[in-house]
Structure formats: C-alpha cells, structure tokens
N, C-alpha and C positions, 0 to 999 in steps of 0.2 A: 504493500500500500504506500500511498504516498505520504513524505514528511512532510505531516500539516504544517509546520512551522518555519518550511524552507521552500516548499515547493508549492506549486498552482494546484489547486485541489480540483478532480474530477465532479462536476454536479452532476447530476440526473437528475432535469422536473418534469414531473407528470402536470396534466392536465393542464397544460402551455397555453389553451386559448382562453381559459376560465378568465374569468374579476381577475382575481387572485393572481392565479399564472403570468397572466397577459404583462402585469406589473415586476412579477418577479422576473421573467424574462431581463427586466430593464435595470434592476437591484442588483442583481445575483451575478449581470457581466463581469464587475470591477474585482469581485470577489475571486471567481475561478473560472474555469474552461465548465459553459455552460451546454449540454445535452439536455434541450427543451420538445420534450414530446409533447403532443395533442391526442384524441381517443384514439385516433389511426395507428401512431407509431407506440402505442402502449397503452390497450384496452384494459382499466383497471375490473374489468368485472370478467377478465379471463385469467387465473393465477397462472395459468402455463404460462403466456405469454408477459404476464410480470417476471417470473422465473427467467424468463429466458432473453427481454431487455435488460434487466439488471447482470446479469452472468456475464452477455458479450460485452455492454459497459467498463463493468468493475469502476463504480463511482466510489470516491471519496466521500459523497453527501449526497445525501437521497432527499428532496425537496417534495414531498406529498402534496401539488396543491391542486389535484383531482378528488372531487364528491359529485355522490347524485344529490342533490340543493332542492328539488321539487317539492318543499315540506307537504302540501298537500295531497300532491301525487304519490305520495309515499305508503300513505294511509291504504291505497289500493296495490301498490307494488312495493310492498315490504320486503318483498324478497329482493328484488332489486337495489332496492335501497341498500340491503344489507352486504348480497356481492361487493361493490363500490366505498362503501361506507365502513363494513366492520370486517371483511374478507380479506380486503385486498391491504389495507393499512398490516393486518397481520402477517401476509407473505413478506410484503417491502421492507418487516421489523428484522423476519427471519432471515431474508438475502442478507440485508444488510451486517447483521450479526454474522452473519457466516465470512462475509467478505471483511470486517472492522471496520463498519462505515457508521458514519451518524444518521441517521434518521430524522426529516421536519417533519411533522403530521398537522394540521391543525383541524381544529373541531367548532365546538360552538355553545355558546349561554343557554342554546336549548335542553342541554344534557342537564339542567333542572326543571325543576318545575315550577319555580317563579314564585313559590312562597315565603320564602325569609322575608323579614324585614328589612334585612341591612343587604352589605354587599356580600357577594360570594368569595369564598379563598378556595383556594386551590384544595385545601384538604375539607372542604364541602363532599361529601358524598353524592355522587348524581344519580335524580330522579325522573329520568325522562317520562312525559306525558304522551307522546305520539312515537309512531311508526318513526318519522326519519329523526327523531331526537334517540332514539333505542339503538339505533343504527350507527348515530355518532357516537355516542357510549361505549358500544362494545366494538368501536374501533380505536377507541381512547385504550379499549382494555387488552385488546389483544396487542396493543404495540407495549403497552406495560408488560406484557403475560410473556412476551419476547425475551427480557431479560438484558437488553442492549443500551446501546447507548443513543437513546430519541429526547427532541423536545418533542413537548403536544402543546400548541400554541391554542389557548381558546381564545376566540374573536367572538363580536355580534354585530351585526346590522347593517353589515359591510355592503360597500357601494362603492361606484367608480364613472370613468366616465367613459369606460369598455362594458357591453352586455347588459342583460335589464336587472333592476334593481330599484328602489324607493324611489329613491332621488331623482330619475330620470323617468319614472310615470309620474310623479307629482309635475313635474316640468310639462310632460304633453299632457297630463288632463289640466292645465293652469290654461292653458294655452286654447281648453275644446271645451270646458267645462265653466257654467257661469255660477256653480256649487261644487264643496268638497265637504265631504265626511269622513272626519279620519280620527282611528282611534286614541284616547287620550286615557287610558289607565295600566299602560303598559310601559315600564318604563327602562332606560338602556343606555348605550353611548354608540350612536353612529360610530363608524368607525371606517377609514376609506381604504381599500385593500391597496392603496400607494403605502401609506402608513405598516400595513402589515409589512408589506413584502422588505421595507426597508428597515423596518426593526428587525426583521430576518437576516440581513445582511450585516447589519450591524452584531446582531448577536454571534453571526458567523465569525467573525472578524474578531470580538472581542471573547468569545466564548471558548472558540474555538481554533481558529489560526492561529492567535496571538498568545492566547493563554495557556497554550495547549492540545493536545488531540482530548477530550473527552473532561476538561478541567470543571465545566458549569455543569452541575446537577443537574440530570437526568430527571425527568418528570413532567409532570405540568406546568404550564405558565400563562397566568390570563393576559392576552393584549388586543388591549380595545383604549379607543379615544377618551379623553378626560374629561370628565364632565357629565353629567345627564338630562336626558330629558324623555319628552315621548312623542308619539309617533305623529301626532297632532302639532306639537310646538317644532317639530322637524320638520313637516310639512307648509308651516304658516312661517320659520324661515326660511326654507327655500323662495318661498314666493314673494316674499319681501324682496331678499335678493333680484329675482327675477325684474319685479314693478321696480327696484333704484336702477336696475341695468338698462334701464328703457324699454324694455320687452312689452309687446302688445299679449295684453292678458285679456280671458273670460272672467276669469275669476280675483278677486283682490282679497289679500291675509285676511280680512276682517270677514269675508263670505266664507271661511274654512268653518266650517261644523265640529266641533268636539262630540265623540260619541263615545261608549263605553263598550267597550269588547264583545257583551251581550247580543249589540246591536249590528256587527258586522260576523255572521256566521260565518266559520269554513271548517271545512273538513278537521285540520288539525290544530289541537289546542295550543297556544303560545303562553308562553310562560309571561306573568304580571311583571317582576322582578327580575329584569337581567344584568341586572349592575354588578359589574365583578373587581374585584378588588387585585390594582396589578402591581403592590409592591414588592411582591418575590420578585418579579420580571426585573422592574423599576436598581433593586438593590441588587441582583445579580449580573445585569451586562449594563448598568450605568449609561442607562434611556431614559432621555423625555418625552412624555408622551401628551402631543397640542392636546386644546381642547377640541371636541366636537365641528365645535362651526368653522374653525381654522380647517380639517379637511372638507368641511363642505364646499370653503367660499377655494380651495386650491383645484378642484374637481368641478365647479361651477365656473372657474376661470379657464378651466383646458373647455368645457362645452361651448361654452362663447366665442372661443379664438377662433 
C-alpha cells in the first residue's frame, strides 16, 4: 500500500454523479489520484462487481458517496434500498480491510427518530422510523461490524446546486406558485454537500495524510451546517434571497404557509428533531463549520451565475 505520509494516495469514489459525488469529485483532486465512478462503472447494488472494482483498483481511500436517497420510495422497495444502503457499505468495509485502506461512508439524521429534545451525539443509539432510515442504519452497522478503519460521516438536509433537492424546488415552485406550504415542526441544519465533501478533504488531509495512516478514531462523526432551523424558515429564506436578487416571483416570503407535518402526508415518517451535535468532528480534525444560510447564499450564488 501506499505511504500515506509521503506518497499521492489512491481514491476510489463511488456514486461520482450524486449531490455529494459531483462535489467530491472537485475536493478530493488536490488530495490524491482520484478514481471517480458513477452507477455504470460501479453498480453498488451488485457486490460482485464492488469486489471486483475495488481489487483491480487497490485504493488507498474508498470515498462511499453512492445511496439509494428515494426516502419514500423506499417504503415500497426496501429491499433495494437495502442492496445500496446497508449491502454494499459492508462489502467496501470488507475490500477495504483486506486491502488496509480507509473507508468514507456517510449516512444520515434519519437513522433517529427525531425524538430527543436536544441534539444528537454520536453515541445516541439509532432509531430509524422508515424503510430507507433502516437501511442507512444497518449500513452504518455493517461498516462498524467490518472491524477496519472507516469514518461514517452523518449529514442532513443536504443540497447543492447539482441534482434535485429542497432548495432548488423551493426556487421553481417561487417562480410557478403564487402559495407555499411548507413544513415548520421539523427541525435541522441544511447542510450543502460542497460543505461535506470539503470537510472530507480536509479530514483526509489532517486525519489522515498528515497525521498518519489510520491516527483519527474510527467511528462516527456528525457533519452538518451550524445552526438550525426548519423546513418552512428555509424555504421563506431562500425566497427572500430570490425577491433581493431581483428574481420575478409568484410567490413572496410572507405568502409561505407554515404547516405542521400532520398536514403534509407521505409515505415515510421524518424524524421532528434532526439536530446533531458535531463537536467530536469539530475537536478531532480542527473544522469550522459556516452556518446554515452561508451554504445557502454560496449554492444560491453558483445558481445565479
């Protein structure tokens, strides 16, 4: 294997065209020699074929930022969900271990159930409520169950200004819609998957290049943006932004509707409470993490250009 500490380290990322991916793609150059897959060049819901990307590879760093994300659709394809989500995170623990590679995985605030009062820490026990929260869980567990050397990065509410997500339907129904009803009892930290991908980089850097092969404790780590709000008070400032940028709107912040979770049914339950608590992360690779509306208005500024 390669000397992390002298040499260009081999990455392997999956799910290259994802939020996520798309970003880490642009983080993760400065870092190492990047080996950026998409579903094509490494279908995470076939372990042959993970087995058999990772073999001819032999990465240094195995970047996991492939999931099936369909929270709803899940509820009806659990199974699928689970290939992807809790399967495939287990083969990339065991390559990896076999090869002495480090492992990213990240997961998500869904793998509670959004009842505490406060924020969540990493040594919370997860309660997931639905099909694709079940599925991040017990991929959270099998890369534990591994015995190797993985982060598991929990994120929420990730958005960008690649593929769909909050942010960018709040923007087209601002734009088609002369009313908005959006939930407001649910509460969280946007979080912009530029943000993740470069606290990954960083963490690479200081965790791992710099400090060492394998020197940052192995575990979980929550990162997510600073700050909270909810889904409603995220929606009425985006559109704020929107109406100061000169943008021809339907709808103006004061037309957003606050309603209570009740009142917008779907399939799969979301958790009340997603606020998670990131000072292990914070004091272990010596990161600041903006607030909230700083990745909104840096992700609202690449839409605009």
């Amino acid at each position: 294997m390669t000397d992390c500490k002298t040499n260009i380290p081999k990455i392997l990322l999956t799910g290259a065209n994802g939020q996520l991916g798309f970003e880490l793609r642009r983080s993760l150059a400065p870092v190492g020699e990047v080996l950026a897959l998409d579903r094509k060049g490494c279908d995470l819901a076939r372990p042959d074929m993970i087995r058999q990307v990772v073999r001819q590879a032999r990465p240094d760093i195995i970047v996991n930022a492939g999931a099936y994300t369909a929270v709803d659709k899940a509820e009806l394809e659990e199974a699928a969900a689970f290939a992807i989500n809790a399967v495939a995170p287990g083969v990339l623990a065991e390559e990896a271990r076999d090869l002495g590679a480090l492992l990213v995985h990240y997961s998500t605030d869904y793998v509670f159930n959004g009842e505490k009062s406060g924020y969540y820490s990493e040594s919370d026990t997860p309660n997931p409520v639905s099909a694709y929260a079940r599925s991040k869980a017990a991929g959270e567990q099998s890369v534990l169950d591994a015995d190797m050397q993985a982060w598991i990065f929990r994120t929420s509410w990730v958005f960008s200004a690649h593929g769909s997500n909050f942010l960018k339907t709040m923007m087209r129904l601002a734009r088609t819609k002369e009313t908005l009803r959006v939930v407001n009892d649910q509460f969280g930290a946007p979080t912009s998957a530029s943000l993740v991908a470069d606290v990954t980089a960083h963490a690479l850097r200081q965790g791992w290049l710099h400090a060492g092969c394998g020197r940052a404790e192995r575990g979980v780590y929550h990162l997510v943006a600073s700050g909270e709000t909810t889904w409603f008070e995220f929606a009425r400032a985006i559109v704020e932004r929107m109406r100061d940028a000169g943008e021809s709107l339907k709808v103006q912040p004061d037309q957003i509707v606050p309603i209570l979770s009740s009142e917008f049914p779907v399939p799969a339950r979301r958790p009340a409470n997603s606020r998670l608590s990131t000072e292990k992360l914070r004091n272990t690779f010596g990161v600041h993490l903006p607030e909230w509306r700083q990745c909104m208005h840096y992700v609202l500024d690449q839409l605009e250009d």
